[in-house]
C-alpha positions as CSV (number, residue, x, y, z in Angstrom):
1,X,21.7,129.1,-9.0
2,X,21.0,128.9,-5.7
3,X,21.5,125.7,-5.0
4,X,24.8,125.6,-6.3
5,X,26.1,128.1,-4.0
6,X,25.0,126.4,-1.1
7,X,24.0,130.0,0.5
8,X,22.7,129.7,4.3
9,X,20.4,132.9,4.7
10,X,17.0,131.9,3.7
11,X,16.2,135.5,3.3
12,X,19.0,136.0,0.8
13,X,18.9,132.7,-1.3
14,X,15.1,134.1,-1.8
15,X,16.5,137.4,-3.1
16,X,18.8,135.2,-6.0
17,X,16.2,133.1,-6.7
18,X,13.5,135.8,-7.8
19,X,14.1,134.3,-11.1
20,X,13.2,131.1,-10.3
21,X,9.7,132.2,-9.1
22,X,8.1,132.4,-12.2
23,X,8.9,129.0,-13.3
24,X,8.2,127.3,-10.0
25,X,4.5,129.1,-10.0
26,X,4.1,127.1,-13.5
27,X,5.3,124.0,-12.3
28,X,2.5,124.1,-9.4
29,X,-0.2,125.4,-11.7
30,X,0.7,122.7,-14.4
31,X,0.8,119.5,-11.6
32,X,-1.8,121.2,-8.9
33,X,0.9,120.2,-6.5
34,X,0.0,123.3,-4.4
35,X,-2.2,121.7,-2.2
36,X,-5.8,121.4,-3.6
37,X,-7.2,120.4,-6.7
38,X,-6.0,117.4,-8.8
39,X,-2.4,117.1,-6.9
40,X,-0.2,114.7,-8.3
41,X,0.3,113.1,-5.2
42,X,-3.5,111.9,-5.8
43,X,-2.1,109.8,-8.6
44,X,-0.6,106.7,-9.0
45,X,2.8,108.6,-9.2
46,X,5.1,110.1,-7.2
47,X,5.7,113.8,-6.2
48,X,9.0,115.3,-5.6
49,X,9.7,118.9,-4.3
50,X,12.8,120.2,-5.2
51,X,15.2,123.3,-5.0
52,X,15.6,125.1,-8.1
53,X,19.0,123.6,-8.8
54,X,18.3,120.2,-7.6
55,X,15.9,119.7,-10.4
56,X,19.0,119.0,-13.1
57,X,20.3,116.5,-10.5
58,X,17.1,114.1,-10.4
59,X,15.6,114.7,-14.0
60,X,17.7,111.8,-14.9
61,X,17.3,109.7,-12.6
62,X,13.4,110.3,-12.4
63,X,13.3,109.5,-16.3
64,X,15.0,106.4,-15.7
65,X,12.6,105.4,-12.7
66,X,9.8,106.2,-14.8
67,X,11.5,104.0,-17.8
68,X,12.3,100.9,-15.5
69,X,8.7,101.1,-13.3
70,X,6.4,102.7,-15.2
71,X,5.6,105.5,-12.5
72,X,5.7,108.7,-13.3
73,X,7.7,111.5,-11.3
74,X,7.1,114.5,-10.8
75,X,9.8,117.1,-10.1
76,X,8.3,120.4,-8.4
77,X,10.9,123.1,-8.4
78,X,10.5,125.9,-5.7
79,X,12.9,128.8,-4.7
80,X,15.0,128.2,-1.8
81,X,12.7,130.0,0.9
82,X,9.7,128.8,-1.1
83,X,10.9,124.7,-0.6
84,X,11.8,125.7,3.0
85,X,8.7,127.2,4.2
86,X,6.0,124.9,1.9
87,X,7.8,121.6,3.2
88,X,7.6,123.9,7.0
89,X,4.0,124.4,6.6
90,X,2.6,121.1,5.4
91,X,4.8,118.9,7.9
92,X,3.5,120.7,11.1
93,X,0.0,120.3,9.0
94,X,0.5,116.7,8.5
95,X,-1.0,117.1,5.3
96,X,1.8,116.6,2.6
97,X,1.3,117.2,-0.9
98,X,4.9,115.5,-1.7
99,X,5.7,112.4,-1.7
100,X,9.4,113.0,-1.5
101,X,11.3,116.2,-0.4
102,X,15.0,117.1,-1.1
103,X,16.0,119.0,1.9
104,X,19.1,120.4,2.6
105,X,21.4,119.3,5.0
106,X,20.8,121.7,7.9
107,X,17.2,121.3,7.6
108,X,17.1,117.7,8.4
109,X,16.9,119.1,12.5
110,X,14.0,121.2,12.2
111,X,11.9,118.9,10.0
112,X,12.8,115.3,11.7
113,X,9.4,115.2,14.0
114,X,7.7,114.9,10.2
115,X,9.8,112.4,8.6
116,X,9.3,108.9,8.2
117,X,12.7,106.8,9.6
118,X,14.8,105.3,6.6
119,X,16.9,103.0,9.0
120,X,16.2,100.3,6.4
121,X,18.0,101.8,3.6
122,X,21.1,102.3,5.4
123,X,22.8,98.9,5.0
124,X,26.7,98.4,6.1
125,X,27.3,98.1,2.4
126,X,25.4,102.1,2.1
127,X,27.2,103.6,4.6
128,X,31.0,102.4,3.7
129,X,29.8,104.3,-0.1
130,X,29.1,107.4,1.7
131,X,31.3,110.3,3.5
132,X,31.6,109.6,7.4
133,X,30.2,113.3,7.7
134,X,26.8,112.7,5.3
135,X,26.1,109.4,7.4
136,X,26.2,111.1,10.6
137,X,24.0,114.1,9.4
138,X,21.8,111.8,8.2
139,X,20.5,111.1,11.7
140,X,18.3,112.8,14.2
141,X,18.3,112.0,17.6
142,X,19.7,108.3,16.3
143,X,17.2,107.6,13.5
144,X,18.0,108.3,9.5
145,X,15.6,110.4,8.0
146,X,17.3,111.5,4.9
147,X,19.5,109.7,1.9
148,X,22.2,112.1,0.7
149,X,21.0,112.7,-3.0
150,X,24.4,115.3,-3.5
151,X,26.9,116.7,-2.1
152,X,29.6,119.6,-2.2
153,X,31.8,121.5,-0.5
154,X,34.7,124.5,-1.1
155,X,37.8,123.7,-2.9
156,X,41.0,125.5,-3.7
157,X,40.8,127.3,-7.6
158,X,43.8,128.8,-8.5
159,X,44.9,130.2,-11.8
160,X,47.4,127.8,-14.1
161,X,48.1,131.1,-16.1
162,X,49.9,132.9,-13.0
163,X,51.2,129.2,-10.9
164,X,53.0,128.1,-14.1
165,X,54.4,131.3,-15.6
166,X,58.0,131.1,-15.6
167,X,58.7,133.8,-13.9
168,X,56.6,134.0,-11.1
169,X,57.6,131.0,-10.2
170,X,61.2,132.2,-9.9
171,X,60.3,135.5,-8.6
172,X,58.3,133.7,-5.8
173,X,60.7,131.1,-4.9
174,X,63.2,133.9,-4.3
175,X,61.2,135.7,-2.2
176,X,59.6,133.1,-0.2
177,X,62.1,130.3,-0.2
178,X,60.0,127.5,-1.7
179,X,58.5,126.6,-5.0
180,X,55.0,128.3,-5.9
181,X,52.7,125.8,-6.5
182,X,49.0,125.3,-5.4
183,X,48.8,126.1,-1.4
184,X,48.3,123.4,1.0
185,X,48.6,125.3,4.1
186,X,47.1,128.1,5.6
187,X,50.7,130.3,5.7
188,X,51.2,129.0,2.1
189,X,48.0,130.3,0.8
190,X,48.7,134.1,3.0
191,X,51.7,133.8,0.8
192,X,50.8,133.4,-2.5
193,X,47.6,135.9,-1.8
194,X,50.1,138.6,-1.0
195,X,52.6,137.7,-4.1
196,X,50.1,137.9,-6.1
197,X,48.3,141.1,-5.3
198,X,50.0,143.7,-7.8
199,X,48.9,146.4,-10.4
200,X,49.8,144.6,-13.4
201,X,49.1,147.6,-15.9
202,X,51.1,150.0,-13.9
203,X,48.2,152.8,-13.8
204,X,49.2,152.8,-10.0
205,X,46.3,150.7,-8.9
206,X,46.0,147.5,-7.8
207,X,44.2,145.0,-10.5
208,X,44.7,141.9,-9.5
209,X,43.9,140.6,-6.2
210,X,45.7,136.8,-4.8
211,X,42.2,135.9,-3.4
212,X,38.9,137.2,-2.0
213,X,37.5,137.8,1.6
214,X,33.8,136.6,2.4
215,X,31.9,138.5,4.6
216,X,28.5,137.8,3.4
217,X,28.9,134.0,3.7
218,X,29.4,131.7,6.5
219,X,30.7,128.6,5.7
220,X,33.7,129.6,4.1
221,X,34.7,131.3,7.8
222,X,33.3,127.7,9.6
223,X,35.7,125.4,6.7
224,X,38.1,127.4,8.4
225,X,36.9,127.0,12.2
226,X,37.7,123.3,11.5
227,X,41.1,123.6,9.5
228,X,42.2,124.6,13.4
229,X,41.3,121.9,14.5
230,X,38.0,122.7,16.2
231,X,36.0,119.5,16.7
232,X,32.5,121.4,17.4
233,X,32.2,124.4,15.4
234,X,30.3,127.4,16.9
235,X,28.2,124.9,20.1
236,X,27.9,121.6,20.8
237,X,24.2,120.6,20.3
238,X,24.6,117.3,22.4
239,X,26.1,119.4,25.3
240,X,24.4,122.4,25.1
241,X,27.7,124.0,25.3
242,X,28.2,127.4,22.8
243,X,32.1,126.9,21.8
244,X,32.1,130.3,19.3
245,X,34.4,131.7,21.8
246,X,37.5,129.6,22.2
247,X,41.0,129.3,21.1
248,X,40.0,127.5,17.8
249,X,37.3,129.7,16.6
250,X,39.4,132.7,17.2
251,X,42.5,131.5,15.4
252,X,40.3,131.0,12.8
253,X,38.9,134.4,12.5
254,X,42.0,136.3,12.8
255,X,43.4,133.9,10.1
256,X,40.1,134.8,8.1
257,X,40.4,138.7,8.2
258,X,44.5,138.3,7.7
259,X,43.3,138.1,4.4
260,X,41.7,141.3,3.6
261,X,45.4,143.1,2.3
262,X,44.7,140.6,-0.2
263,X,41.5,140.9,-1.0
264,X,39.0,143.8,-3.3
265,X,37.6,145.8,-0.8
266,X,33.8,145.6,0.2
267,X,34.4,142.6,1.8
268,X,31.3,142.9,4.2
269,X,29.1,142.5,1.3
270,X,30.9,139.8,-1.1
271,X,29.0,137.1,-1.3
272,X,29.5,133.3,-3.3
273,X,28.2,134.8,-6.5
274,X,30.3,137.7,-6.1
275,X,33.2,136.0,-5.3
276,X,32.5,133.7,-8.3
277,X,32.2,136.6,-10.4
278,X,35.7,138.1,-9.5
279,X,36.9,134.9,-10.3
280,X,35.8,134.5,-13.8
281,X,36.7,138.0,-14.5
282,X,40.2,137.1,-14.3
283,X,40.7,139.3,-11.1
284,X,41.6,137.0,-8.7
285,X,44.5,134.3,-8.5
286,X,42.7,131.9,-6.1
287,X,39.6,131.4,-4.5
288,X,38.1,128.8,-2.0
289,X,34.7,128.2,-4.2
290,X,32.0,125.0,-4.1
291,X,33.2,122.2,-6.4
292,X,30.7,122.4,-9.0
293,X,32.0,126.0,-10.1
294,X,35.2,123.7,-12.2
295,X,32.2,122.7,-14.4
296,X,30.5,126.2,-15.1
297,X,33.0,128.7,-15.7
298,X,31.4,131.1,-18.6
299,X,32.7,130.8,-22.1
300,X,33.6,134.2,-22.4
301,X,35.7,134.2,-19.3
302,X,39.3,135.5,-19.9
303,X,40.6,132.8,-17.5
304,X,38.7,129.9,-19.3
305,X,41.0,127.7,-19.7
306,X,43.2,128.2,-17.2
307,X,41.7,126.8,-13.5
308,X,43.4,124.7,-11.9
309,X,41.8,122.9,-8.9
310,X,43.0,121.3,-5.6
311,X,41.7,120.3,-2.0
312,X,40.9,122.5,0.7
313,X,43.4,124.4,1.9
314,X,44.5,123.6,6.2
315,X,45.3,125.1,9.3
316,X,46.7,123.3,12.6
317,X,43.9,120.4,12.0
318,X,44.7,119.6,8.8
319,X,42.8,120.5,5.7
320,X,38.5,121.1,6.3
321,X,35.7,122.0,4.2
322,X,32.3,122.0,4.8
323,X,30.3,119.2,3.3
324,X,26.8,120.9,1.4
325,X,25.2,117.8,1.0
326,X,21.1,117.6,0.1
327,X,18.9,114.5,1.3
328,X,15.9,112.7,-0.1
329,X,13.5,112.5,2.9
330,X,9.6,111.4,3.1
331,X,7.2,112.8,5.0
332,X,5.6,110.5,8.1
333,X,2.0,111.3,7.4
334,X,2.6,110.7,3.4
335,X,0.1,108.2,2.0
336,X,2.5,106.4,-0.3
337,X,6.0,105.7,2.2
338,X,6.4,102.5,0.5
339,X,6.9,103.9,-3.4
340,X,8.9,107.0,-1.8
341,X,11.5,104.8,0.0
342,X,11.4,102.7,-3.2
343,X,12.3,105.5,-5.4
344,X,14.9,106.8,-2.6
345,X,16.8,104.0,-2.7
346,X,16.8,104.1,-6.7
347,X,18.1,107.3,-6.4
348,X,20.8,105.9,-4.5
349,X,21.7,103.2,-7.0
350,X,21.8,105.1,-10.1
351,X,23.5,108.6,-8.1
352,X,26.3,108.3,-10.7
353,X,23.3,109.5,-13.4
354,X,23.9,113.2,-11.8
355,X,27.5,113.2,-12.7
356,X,26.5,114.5,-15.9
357,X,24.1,117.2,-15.7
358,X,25.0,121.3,-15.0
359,X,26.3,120.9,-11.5
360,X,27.9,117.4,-12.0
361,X,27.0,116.7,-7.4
362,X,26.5,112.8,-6.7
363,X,26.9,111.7,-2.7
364,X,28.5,108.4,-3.3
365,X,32.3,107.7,-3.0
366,X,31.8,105.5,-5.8
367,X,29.8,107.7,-8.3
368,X,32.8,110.3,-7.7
369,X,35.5,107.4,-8.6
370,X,33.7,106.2,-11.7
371,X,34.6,110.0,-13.0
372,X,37.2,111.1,-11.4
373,X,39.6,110.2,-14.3
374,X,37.6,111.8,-17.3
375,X,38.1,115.3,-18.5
376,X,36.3,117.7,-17.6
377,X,35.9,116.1,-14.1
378,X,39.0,117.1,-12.7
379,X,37.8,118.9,-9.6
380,X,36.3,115.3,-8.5
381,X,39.4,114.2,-7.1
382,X,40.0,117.3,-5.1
383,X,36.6,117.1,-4.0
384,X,36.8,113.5,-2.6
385,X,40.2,114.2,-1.0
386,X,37.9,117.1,1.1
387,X,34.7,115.5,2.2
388,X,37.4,112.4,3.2
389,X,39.4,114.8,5.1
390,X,38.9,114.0,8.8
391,X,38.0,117.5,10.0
392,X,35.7,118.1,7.3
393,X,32.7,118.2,9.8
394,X,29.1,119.0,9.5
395,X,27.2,121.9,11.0
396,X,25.7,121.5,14.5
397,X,22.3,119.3,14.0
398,X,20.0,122.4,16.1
399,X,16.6,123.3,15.1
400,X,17.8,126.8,15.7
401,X,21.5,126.4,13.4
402,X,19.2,128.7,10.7
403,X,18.7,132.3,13.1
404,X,22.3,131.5,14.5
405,X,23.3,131.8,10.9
406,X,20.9,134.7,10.2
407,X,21.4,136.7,13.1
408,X,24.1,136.1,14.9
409,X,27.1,134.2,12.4
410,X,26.9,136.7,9.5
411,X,26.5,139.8,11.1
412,X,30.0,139.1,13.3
413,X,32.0,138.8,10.1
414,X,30.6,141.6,8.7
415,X,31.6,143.4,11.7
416,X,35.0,141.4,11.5
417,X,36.0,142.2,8.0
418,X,36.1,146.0,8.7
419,X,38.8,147.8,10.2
420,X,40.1,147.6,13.6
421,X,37.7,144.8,14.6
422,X,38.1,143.4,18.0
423,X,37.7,139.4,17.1
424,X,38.3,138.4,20.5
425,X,35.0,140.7,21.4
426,X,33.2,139.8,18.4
427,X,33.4,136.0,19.1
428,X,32.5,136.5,22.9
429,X,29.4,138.8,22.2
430,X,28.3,136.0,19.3
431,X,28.4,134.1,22.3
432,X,26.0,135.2,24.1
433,X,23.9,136.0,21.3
434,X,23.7,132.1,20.4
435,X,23.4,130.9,23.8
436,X,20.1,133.2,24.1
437,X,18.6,131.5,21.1
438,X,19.2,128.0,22.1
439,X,18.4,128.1,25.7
């Protein structure tokens, strides 16, 4: 589910969401929400375009809208690219067939010329329920034009089989010097990747790995920019200054690559579902993984019952992730703001609805406490104790964060993650590969 992995590359998220095409194509023929026709925006009810795997996040809060008002909702599901480039397309148009849109966090740049201000939703009372880093996404040049509908971001997973066996936790201590337990720290997580990389069925190859290396994905590498303590990872949009090049952002990738002894080799082309996959196969000890995956871990898995989950892991600045948050947002030249800000701020009211559908995401600080102490809710706490982490930043608010991610972020840690890569070089060339796309 694309969605759930929070993947950046528009071009890939449409590759894992070919399955989803087929589906979304019947939802637009059944509500003629394509533009055209009867579209259900024409009604008296509302129309909501939706990723594929934010549709299981609103059903329930639609259904209750409906219940309590007597409008109807409409949920549109579209692949990834598909949501991107229809929402694209019919804003510089300024001929919405939405009402609402969930758009995803880094989005909220490009699309803010074509969305209506939401300034009046965000009450004192709002903002002190939300994370410090979805409030200030939220905001465009000073004006809100999106309520965070859910929100994610990478945690610690670690096997309780291997932390709690007897004796690898004597056999670590010994050779380490302190107990094994869940790794808080960056050299505490190098560590326990290396003790636990072994051949545990003696054929003379390695079978277990202590964790994975990503270099397919971005935002586990930027979680990591800020666990150094970097307080604008990769360039400063209200500067204009490109910062991929300094002390932070290369501690941070040698840090990252430090890794690969650790790590399954093909690095260059794991990706989250890849990653997830080792994982459930019961060939990693740990992996830094979106939240949501406590909740979905396949029944056949050999490691089932036996995840453990904690907060982000920290460098020099203290523990970081990267919050994935998604935003309800309505479209300036949309013929019915009034119902869609309505229905916004519903959403915002009843967010503890989404706690119990397939990816268990709500945005509130509250709507995570009022579960936080139920089973099978378990990664909540580690969760909040991320997003409330201080360096837990957002990604720069540019129009152009998208192609830095395509074109320049991506390809430098697949060039990082192989042998003998120069990081110093690698950083200074991204460099000037960014500053060419946002001059």
């Amino acid at each position: 589910m694309k969605l759930r992995m929070q993947l950046t590359g528009r071009a890939r998220r449409a590759l894992v969401a070919t399955a989803a095409v087929s589906a979304a194509a019947l939802a637009l023929s059944g509500c003629g929400a394509g533009g055209g026709g009867d579209d259900a925006s024409d009604s008296a009810g509302l129309n909501v375009v939706v990723e594929g795997g934010g549709k299981a996040e609103l059903q329930p809060i639609a259904d209750l809208y409906e219940e309590e008002t007597g409008t109807e909702v409409t949920l549109v599901e579209l692949p990834y690219a598909g949501l991107y480039d229809r929402i694209s397309s019919e804003l510089q148009a300024g001929e919405p067939s939405f009402d609402v849109a969930a758009l995803d966090a880094i989005w909220l740049p490009a699309f803010a010329p074509g969305l209506a201000p939401l300034d009046d939703l965000y009450t004192d009372e709002v903002e002190s329920d939300l994370f410090g880093g979805l409030v200030s996404e939220a905001q465009v040049d000073g004006t809100f034009v999106g309520m965070p509908v859910w929100t994610n971001s990478e945690i610690l997973f670690y096997r309780t089989d291997l932390f709690e066996d007897p004796a690898n936790m004597a056999d670590f201590e010994a050779e380490y010097g302190y107990a094994l337990a869940a790794p808080t720290t960056w050299e505490q997580y190098r560590d326990i990747a290396e003790f636990f990389t072994r051949d545990t069925d003696g054929d003379g190859a390695i079978d277990l790995y202590g964790t994975d290396v990503k270099g397919a994905v971005e935002t586990e590498w930027l979680a990591t920019v800020s666990q150094a303590g970097e307080e604008s990872m990769v360039l400063d949009a209200d500067a204009g200054e490109v910062t991929i090049d300094d002390a932070e952002h290369k501690e941070a990738l040698d840090f990252y690559v430090s890794l690969l002894p650790y790590a399954p080799s093909g690095a260059a082309q794991l990706d989250w579902a890849g990653a997830q996959n080792l994982f459930y196969q019961g060939k990693l000890a740990m992996m830094r993984f979106w939240g949501h995956a406590y909740r979905q871990t396949p029944d056949d898995s050999p490691i089932k019952d036996q995840i453990g989950v904690a907060p982000m892991i920290g460098g020099s600045g203290g523990v970081a992730g990267v919050p994935g948050a998604w935003y309800l947002s309505v479209p300036a030249s949309g013929d019915k703001q009034d119902a869609a800000k309505d229905f916004i701020q519903f959403a915002y009211e009843h967010n503890d609805l989404s706690a119990d559908t397939s990816l268990g995401l709500v945005a509130r600080k509250s709507a995570f406490e009022s579960k936080e102490a139920e089973a099978g809710f378990e990664n909540y706490p580690a969760l909040v104790a991320t997003l409330e982490a201080p360096q837990s930043l957002p990604r720069p608010a540019t129009p152009q964060w998208q192609e830095i991610v395509d074109s320049v972020l991506i390809p430098m840690l697949q060039k990082a993650v192989e042998p003998g890569a120069d990081t110093a070089q690698l950083l200074s060339d991204a460099k000037s590969q960014i500053e060419s796309i946002v001059e």
